[in-house]
Structures are given as C-alpha cells and as structure tokens.
C-alpha angles and dihedrals in degrees: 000000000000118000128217112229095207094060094045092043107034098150088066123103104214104192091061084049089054100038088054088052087049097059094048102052080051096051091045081050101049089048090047091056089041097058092049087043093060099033075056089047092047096044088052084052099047091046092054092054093048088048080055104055119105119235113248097036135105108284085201098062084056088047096054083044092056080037098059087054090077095245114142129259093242082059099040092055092040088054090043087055102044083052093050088049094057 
C-alpha cells in the first residue's frame, strides 16, 4: 500500500516545505565550503611560516608562533609534514 502525502496532508503547503529544505541544504552547504575554505586558508598560512624557518633553530619556536594564529594542531602537523616532505 503507498500512500500519497498530499492527499493525507492536504492543508500543507509544499512549496514552503520544500523551500525551507532548500535553504537549509544551501546554508549546510555554504558552512560546509566555509570551513574548507578556511582549513585551506590555514594550511597556506602554516606552510609559509615553515618555508620561513631558518635551519638550525628551534622548530618548535616556528610551531607556538603558528600556534598562537589560532590554526589547529591537525593543520599545524599536516603542514609540518608536507614541509618535512619537500
């Protein structure tokens, strides 16, 4: 047996239920893009400090000022990686 949700539901107005599921796709969308735009962002910034650390000093010093950016630790290591790879 299928049912047929207009008919059960006649009072609804179906283009406001799916406009709202709509917006909401876009705006999960939209945050979604946002937070990869800025883990790309922070990565950019981590691997130009670590192309700016001088050879023979403390990494660690380059890693609390990358710290202190605000950029997370995932980043930070993934950036330190990708550095220690080139």
């Amino acid at each position: 047996m299928t049912t047929n949700i207009t008919e059960t539901l006649p009072w609804t107005d179906y283009r406001k239920v799916f406009a709202k599921i709509e917006a909401e796709g876009e705006a999960k969308g939209e945050a979604k893009g946002r937070a990869e735009g800025r883990a790309a962002r922070d990565m950019e910034i981590a691997l130009a400090i670590f192309a700016m650390h001088k050879p023979g000093t403390d990494i660690n010093v380059t890693v609390k000022a990358i710290k202190d950016l605000g950029i997370s630790d995932e980043t930070i290591e993934a950036a330190r990686k990708q550095f220690e790879a080139d």
